[in-house]
TIMARTOR-234858 format. One record per residue (C-alpha): residue number from 1; x, y, z. Coordinates in Angstrom, 1 decimal. Each point is the difference from the previous one (the first is absolute). Example, Ala and Ser with C-alpha at 12.3 -4.5 7.8 and 13.67 -1.06 7.14 Angstrom:
<nodes>
<node n="1" c1="12.3" c2="-4.5" c3="7.8"/>
<node n="2" c1="1.4" c2="3.4" c3="-0.7"/>
</nodes>
This chain:
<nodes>
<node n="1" c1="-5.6" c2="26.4" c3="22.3"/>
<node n="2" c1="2.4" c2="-0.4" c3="-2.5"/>
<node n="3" c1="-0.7" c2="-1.0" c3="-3.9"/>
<node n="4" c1="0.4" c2="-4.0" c3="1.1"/>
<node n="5" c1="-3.6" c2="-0.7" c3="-1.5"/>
<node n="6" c1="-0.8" c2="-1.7" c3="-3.6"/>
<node n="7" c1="0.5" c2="-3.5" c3="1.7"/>
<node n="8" c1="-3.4" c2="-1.0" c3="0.8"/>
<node n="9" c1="-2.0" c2="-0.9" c3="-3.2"/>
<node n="10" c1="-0.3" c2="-3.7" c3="0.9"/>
<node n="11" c1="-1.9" c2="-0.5" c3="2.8"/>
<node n="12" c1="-2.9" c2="0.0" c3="-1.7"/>
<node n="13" c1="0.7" c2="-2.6" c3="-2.6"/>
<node n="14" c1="-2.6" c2="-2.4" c3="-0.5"/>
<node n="15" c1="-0.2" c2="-3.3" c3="2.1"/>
<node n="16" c1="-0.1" c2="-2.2" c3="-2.9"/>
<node n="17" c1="3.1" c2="1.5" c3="-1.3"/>
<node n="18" c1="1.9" c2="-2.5" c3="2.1"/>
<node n="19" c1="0.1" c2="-3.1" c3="-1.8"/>
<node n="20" c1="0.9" c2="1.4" c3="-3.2"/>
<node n="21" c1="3.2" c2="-1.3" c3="0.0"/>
<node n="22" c1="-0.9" c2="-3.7" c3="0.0"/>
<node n="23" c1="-2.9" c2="0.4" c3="-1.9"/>
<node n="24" c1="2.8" c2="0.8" c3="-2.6"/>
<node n="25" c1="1.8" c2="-3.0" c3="-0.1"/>
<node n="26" c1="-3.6" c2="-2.1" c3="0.5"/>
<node n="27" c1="-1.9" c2="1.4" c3="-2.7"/>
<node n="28" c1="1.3" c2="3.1" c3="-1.9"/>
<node n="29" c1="-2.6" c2="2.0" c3="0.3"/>
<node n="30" c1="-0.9" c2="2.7" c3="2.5"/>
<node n="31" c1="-1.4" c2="-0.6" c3="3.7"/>
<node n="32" c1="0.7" c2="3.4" c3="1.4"/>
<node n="33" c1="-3.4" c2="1.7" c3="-0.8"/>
<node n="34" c1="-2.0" c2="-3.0" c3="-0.5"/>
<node n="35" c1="-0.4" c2="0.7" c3="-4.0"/>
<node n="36" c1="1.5" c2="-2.7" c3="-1.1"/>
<node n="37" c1="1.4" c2="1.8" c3="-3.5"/>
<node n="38" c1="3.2" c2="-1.3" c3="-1.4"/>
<node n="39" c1="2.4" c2="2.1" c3="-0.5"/>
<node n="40" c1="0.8" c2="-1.6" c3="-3.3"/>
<node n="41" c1="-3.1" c2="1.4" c3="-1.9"/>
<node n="42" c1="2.2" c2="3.2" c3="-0.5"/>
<node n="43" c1="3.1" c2="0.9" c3="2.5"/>
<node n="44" c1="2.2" c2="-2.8" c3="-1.5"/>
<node n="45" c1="2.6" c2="1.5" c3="3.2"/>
<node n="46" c1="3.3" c2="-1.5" c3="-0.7"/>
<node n="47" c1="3.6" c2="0.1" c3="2.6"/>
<node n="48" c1="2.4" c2="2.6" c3="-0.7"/>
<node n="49" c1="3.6" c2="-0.7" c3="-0.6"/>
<node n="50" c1="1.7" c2="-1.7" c3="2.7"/>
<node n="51" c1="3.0" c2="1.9" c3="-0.3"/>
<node n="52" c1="-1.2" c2="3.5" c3="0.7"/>
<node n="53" c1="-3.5" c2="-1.2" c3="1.5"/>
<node n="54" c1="0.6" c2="-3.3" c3="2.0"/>
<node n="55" c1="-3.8" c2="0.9" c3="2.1"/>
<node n="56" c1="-2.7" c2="-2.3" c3="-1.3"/>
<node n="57" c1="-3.1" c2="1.6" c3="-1.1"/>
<node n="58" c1="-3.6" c2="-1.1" c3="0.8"/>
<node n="59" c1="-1.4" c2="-0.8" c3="-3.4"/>
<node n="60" c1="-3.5" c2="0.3" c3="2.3"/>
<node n="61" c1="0.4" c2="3.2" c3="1.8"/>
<node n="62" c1="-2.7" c2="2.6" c3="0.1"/>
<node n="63" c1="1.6" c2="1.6" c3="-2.7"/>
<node n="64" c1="0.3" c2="-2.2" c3="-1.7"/>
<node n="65" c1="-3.6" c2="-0.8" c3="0.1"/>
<node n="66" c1="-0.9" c2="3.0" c3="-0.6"/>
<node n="67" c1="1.8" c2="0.1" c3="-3.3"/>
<node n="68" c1="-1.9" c2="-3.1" c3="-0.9"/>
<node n="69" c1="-3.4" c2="1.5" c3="0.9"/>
<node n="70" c1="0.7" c2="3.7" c3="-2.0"/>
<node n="71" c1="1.1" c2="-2.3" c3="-2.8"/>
<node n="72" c1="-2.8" c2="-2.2" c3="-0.5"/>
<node n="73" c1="-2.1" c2="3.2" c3="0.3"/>
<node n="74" c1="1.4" c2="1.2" c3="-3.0"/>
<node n="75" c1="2.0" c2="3.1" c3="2.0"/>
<node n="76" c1="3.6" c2="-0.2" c3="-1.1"/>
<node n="77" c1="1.3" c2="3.2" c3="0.8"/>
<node n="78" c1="-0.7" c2="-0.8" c3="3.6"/>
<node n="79" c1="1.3" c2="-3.3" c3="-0.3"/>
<node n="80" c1="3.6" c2="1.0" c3="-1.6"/>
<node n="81" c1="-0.1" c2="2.3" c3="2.8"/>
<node n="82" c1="-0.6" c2="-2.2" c3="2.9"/>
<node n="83" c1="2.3" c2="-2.7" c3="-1.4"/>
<node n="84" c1="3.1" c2="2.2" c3="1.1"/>
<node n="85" c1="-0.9" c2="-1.4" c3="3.3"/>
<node n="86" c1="-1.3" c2="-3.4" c3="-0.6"/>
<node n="87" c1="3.5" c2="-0.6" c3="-1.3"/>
<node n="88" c1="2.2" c2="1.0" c3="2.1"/>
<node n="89" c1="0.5" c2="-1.9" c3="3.7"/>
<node n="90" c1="-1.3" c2="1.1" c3="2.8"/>
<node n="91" c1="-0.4" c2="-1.1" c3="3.5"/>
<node n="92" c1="-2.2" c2="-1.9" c3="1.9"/>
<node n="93" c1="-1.5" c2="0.9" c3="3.1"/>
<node n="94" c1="-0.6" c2="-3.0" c3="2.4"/>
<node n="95" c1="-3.1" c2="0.8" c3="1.9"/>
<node n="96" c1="-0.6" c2="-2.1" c3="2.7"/>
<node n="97" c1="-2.4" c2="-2.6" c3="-1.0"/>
<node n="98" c1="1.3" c2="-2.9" c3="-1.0"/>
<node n="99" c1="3.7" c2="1.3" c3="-0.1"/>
<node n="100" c1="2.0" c2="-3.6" c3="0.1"/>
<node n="101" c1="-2.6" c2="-1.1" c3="-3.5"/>
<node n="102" c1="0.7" c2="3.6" c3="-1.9"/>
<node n="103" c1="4.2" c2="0.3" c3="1.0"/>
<node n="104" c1="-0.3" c2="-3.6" c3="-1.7"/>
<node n="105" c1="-2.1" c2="1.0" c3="-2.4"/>
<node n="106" c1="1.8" c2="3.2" c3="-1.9"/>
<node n="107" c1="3.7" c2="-1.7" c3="1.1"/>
<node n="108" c1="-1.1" c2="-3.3" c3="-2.0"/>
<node n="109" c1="-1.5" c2="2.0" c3="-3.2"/>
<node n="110" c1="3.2" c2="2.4" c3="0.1"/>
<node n="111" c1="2.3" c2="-3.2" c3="0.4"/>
<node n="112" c1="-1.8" c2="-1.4" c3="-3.1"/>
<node n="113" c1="0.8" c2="2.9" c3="-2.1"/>
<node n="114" c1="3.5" c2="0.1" c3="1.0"/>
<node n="115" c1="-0.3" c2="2.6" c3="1.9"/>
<node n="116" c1="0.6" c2="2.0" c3="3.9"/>
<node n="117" c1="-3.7" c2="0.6" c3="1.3"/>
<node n="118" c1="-0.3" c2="3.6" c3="1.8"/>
<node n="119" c1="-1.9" c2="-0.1" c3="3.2"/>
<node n="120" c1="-0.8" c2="2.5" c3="2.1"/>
<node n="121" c1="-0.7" c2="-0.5" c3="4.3"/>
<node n="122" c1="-2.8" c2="3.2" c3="1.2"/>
<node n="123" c1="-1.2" c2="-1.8" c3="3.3"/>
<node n="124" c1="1.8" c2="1.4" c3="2.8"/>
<node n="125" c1="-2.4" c2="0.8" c3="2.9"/>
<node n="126" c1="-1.3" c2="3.4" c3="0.3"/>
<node n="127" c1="0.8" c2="0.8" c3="-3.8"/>
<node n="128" c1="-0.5" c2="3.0" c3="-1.5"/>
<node n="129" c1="-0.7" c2="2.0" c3="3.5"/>
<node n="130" c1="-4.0" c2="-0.1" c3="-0.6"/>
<node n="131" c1="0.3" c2="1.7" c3="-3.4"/>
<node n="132" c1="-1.4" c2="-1.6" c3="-3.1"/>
<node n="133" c1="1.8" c2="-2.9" c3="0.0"/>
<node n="134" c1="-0.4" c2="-0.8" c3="3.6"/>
<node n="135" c1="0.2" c2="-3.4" c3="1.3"/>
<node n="136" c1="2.3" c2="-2.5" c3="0.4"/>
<node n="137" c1="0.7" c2="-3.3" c3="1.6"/>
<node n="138" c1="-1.8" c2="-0.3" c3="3.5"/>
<node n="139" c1="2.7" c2="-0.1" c3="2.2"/>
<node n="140" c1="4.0" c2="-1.5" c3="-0.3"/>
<node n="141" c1="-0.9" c2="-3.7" c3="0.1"/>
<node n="142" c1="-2.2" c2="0.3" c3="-2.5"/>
<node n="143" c1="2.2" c2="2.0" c3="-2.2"/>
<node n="144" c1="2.5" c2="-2.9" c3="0.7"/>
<node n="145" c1="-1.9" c2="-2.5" c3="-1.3"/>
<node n="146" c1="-0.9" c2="2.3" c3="-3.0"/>
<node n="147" c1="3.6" c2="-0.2" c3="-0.9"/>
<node n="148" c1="0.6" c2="-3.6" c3="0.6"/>
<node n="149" c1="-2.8" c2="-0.4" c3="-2.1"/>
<node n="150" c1="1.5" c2="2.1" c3="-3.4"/>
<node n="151" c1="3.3" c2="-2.0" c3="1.2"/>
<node n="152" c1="-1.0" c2="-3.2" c3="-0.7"/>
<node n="153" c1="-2.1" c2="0.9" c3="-2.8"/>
<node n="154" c1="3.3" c2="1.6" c3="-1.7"/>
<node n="155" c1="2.0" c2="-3.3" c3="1.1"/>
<node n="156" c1="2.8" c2="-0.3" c3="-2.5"/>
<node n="157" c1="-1.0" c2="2.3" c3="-2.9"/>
<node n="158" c1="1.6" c2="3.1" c3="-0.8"/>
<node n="159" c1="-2.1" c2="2.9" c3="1.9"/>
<node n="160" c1="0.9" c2="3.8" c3="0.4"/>
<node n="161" c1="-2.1" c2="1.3" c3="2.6"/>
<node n="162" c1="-0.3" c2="3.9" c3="1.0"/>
<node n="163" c1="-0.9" c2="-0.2" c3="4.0"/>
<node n="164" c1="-2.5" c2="2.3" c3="1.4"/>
<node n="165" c1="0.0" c2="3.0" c3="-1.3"/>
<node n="166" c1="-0.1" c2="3.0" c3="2.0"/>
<node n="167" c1="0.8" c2="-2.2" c3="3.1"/>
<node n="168" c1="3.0" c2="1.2" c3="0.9"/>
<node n="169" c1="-0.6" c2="3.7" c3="-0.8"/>
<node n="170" c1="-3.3" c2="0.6" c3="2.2"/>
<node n="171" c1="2.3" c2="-1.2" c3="2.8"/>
<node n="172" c1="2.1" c2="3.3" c3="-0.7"/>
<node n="173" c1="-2.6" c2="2.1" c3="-1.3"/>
<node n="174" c1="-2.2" c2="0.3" c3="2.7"/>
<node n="175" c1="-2.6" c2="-1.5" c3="-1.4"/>
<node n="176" c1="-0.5" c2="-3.9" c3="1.8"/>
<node n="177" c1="-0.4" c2="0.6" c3="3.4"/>
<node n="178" c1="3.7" c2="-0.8" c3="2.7"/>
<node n="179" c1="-2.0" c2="-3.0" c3="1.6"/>
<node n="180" c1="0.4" c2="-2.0" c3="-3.3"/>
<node n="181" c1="3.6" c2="0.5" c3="-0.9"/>
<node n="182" c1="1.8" c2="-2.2" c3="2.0"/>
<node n="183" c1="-2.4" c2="-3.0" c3="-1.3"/>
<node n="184" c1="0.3" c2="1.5" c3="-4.0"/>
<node n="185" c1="3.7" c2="-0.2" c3="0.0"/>
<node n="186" c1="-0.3" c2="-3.8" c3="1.6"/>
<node n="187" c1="-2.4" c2="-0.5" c3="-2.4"/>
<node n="188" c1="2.1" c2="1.5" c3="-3.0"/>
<node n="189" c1="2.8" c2="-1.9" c3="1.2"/>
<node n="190" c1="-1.7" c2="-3.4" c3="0.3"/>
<node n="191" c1="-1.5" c2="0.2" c3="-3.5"/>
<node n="192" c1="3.8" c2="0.8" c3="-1.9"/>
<node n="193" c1="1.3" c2="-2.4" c3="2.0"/>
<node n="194" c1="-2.9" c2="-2.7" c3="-1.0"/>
<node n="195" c1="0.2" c2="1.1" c3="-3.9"/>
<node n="196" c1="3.8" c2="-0.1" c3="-0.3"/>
<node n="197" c1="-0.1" c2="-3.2" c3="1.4"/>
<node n="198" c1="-1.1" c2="-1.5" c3="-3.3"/>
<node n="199" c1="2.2" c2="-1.4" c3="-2.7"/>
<node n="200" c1="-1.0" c2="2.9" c3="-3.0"/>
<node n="201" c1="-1.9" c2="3.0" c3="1.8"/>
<node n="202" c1="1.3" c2="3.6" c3="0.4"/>
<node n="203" c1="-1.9" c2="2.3" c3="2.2"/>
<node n="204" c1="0.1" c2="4.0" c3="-0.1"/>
<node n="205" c1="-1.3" c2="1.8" c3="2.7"/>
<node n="206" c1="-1.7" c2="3.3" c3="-0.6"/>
<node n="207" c1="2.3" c2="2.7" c3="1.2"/>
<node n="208" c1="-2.7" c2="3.2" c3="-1.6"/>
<node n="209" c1="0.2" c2="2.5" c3="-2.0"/>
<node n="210" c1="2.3" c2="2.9" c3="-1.3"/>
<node n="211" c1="-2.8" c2="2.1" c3="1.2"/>
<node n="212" c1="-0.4" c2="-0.8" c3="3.4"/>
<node n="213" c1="3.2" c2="1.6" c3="1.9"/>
<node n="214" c1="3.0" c2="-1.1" c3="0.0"/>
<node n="215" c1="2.5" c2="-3.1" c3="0.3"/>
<node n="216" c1="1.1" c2="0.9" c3="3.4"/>
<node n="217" c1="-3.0" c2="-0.4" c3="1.4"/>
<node n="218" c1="-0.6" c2="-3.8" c3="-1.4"/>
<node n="219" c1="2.9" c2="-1.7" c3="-0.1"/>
<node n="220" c1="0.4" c2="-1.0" c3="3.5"/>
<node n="221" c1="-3.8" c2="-1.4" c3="-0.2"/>
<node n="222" c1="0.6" c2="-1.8" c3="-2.6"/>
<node n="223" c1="3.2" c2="-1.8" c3="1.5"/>
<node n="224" c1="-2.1" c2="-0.5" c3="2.9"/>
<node n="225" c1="-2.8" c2="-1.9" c3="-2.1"/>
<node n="226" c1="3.1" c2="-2.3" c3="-1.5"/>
<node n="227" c1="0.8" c2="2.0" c3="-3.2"/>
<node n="228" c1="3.8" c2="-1.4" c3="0.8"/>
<node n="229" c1="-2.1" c2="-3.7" c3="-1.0"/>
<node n="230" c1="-1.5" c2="0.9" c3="-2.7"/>
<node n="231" c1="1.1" c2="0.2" c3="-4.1"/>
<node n="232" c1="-0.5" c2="3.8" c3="0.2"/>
<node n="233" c1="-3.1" c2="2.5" c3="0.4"/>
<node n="234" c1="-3.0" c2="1.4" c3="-2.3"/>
<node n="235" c1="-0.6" c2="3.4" c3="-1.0"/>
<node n="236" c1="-2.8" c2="2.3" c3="-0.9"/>
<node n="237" c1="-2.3" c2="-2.5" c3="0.5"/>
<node n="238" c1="-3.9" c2="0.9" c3="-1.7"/>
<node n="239" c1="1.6" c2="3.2" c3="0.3"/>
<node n="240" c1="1.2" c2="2.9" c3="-3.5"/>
<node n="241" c1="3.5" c2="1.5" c3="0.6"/>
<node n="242" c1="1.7" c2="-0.3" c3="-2.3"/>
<node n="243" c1="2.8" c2="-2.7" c3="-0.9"/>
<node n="244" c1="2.9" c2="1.9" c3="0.2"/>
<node n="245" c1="-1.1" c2="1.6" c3="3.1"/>
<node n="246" c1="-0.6" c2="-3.4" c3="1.3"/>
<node n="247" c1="3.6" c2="-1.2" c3="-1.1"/>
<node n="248" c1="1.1" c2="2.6" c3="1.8"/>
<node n="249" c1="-1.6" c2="-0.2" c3="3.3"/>
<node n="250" c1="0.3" c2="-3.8" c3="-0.1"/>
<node n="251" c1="4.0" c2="1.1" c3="0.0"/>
<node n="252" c1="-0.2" c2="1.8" c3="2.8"/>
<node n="253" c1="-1.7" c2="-2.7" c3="1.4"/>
<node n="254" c1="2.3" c2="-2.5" c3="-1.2"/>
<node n="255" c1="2.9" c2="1.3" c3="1.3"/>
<node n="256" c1="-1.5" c2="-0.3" c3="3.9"/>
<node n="257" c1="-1.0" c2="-3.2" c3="0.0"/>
<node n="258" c1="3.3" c2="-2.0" c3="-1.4"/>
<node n="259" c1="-0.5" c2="1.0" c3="-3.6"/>
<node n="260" c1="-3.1" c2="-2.4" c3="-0.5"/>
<node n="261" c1="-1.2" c2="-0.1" c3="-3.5"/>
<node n="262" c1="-4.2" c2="1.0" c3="-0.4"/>
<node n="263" c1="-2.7" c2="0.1" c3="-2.7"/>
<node n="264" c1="-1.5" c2="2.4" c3="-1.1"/>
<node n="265" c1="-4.4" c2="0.2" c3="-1.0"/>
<node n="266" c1="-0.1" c2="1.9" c3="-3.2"/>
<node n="267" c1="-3.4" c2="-0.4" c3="-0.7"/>
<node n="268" c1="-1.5" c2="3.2" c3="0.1"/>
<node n="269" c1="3.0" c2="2.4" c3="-0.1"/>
<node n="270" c1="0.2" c2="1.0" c3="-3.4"/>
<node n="271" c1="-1.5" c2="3.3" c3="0.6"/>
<node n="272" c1="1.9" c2="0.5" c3="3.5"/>
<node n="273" c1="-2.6" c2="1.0" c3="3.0"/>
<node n="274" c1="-3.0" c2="2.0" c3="0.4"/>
<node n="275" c1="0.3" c2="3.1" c3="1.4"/>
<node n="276" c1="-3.2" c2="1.7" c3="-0.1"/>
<node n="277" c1="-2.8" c2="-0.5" c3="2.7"/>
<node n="278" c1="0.2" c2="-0.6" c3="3.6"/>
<node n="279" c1="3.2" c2="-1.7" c3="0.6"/>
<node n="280" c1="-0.8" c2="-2.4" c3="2.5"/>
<node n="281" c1="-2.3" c2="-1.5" c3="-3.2"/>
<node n="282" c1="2.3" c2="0.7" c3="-3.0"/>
<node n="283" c1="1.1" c2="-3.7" c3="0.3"/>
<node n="284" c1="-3.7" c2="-1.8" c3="-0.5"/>
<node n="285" c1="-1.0" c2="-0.1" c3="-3.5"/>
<node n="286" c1="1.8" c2="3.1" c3="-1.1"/>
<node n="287" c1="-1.0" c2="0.8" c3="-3.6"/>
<node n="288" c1="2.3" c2="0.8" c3="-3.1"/>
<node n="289" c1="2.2" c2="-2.9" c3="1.4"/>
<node n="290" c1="1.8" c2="-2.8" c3="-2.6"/>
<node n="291" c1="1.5" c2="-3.2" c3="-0.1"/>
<node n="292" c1="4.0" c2="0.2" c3="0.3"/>
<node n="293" c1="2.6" c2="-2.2" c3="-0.8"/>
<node n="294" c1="-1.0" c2="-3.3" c3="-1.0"/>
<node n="295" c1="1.7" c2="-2.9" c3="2.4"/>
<node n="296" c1="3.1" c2="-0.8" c3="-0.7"/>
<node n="297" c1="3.3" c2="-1.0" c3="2.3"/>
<node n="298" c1="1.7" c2="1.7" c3="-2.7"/>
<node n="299" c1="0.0" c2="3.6" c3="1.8"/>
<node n="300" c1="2.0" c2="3.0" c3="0.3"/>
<node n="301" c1="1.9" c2="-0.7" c3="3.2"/>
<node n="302" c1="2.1" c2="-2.9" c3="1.1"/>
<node n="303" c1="-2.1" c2="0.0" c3="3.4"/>
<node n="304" c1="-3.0" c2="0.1" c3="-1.5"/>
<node n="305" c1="-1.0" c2="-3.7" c3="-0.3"/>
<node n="306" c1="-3.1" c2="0.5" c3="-2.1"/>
<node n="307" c1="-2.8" c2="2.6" c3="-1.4"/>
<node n="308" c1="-3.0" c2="-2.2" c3="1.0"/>
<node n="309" c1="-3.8" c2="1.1" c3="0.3"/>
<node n="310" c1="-1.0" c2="-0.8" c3="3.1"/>
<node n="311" c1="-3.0" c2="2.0" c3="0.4"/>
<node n="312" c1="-2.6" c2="-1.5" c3="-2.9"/>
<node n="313" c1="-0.5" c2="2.8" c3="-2.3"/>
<node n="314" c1="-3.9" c2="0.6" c3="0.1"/>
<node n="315" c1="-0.7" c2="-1.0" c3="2.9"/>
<node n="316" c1="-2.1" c2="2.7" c3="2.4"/>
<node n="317" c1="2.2" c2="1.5" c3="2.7"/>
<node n="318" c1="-3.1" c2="0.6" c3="2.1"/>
<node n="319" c1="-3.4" c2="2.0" c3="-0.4"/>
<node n="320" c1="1.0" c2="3.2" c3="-0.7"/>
<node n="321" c1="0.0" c2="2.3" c3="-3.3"/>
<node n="322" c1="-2.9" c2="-2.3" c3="-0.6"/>
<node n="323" c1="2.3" c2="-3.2" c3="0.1"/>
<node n="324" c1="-1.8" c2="-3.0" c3="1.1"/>
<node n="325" c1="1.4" c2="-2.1" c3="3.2"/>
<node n="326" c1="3.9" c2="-1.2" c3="0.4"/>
<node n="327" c1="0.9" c2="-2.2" c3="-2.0"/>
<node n="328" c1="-3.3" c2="-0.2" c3="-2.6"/>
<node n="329" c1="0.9" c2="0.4" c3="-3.8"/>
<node n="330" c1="-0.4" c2="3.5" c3="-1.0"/>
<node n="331" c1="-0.4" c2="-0.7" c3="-4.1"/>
<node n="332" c1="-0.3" c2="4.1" c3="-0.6"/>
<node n="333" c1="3.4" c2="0.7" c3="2.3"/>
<node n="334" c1="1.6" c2="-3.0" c3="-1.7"/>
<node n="335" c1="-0.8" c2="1.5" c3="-3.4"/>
<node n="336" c1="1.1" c2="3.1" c3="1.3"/>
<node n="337" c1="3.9" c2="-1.4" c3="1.0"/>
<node n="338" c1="0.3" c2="-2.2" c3="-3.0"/>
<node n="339" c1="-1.0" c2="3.0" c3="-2.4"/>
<node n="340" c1="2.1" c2="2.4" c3="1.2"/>
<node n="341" c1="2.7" c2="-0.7" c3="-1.9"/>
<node n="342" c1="-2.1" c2="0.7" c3="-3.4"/>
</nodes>
């Protein structure tokens, strides 16, 4: 198995989680853990500049709440901490309850703001090949209707949305089983075709990691799962290497599959990956890891459309080193990635 993992992390995310983004526009205040505190009280989370930045960010994200909460309980130090997160954009995972109300939802509040909402698609069937994150739409119809759901909830609003990631490298890895593959790349190619149907939504699918093995072995997958459709291709996705070994094998990449432009997840690369360990677990919850480069579309490469963090920084990548499930907030591992830049 090949170092494809760090992915998972969001299968566990909590079901009420998945009208947050409405519940923003309805009534300011937060829905996703049934609290009800507003994030006003103390994160006072504010856009970055559209120039450099144009991602909107959730003024009511778990971090963000978080902040509020460490605040009002008179912890600062934690609090300036965890606000390197809260303020930066990051993306949302659409879970499959409810998808058409929460696409809606986040596209409105980041329309509102001014701003491109970041979504991210992780329900392709047989996900995650039975590891922590395993799961997935039922079958293809359903995962059809999944993505005509987030299409009509995105509509007309500016979207960026990273598909499935992973998908297309468990076909080449070894890892999903051959009986799938002919209906993932259908699948794959259904959903870019759907997505890039609407009037202001680019789509990215996942194309691994520098990591994994290399571009030879990918490139003809991804053309297979419509990669010539689509605005370009994600790298390094909930994964550590570094950016400018990403650049580079997003390069390579590039240069097989008609020069297409990709993004990049810098959100817990500033330390590079883990290397200690057993290797087929160096990817969940490493520790020593930081945040890297804030997101910007103001990068180091002409192909390199943006730095974004798609993986929430924070969130569990599964239970082990005594994480809690994918996708849970992990406040001692957040604190851990924010600080290390001290």
């Amino acid at each position: 198995m090949y170092d494809s993992r760090g992915v998972g992390a969001f299968a566990g995310r909590r079901a009420s989680a998945v009208v947050l983004g409405a519940a923003l526009l309805i009534t300011g205040c937060s829905s996703s853990d049934g609290e009800g505190d507003e994030p006003e009280a103390g994160a006072g989370i504010t856009q970055q500049p559209k120039e450099s930045d144009p991602f909107w960010v959730n003024p009511d994200g778990t971090a963000a709440r978080q902040v509020a909460a460490l605040e009002k309980a008179g912890k600062k130090e934690e609090a300036r901490q965890l606000r390197r997160i809260a303020e930066q954009p990051v993306g949302e995972w659409i879970s499959p309850e409810n998808p058409r109300e929460q696409a809606r939802g986040f596209t409105e509040a980041a329309d509102e703001a001014g701003r491109t909402a970041l979504l991210v698609l992780y329900n392709i069937p047989h996900r995650d090949c039975g590891q922590y994150s395993q799961g997935g739409a039922a079958d293809g119809n359903a995962y059809r209707a999944f993505v005509d759901d987030v299409a009509e909830g995105i509509g007309d609003r500016p979207a960026t949305v990273i598909l499935e990631p992973d998908a297309v490298l468990h076909l080449v890895d070894g890892c999903t089983p051959e009986e799938f593959h002919e209906e993932r790349y259908d699948l794959l190619k259904g959903a870019i075709a759907k997505l890039k149907g609407l009037k202001n939504t680019k789509v990215y699918l996942d194309a691994g990691n520098a990591g994994w093995g290399n571009p030879d072995q990918i490139f003809e997958p991804l053309k297979w799962a419509g990669i010539d459709q689509a605005d370009g291709f994600s790298v390094n996705v909930s994964n550590f290497y570094s950016t400018e070994d990403s650049i580079a094998y997003g390069k390579q990449l590039s240069a097989k599959v008609g020069d297409k432009p990709f993004v990049i997840d810098t959100s817990r690369n500033g330390n590079g990956p883990y290397t200690e360990g057993a290797a087929d677990e160096r990817w969940c919850n490493p520790p020593g890891r930081a945040l890297g480069e804030t997101p910007t579309v103001k990068t180091a490469d002409p192909l390199v459309d943006a730095y974004l963090w798609v993986k929430r920084p924070g969130e569990s990548d599964g239970e082990c080193k005594g994480g809690p499930k994918a996708g849970q907030w992990w406040e001692e591992y957040a604190l851990e990635l924010a600080g290390a830049g001290d």
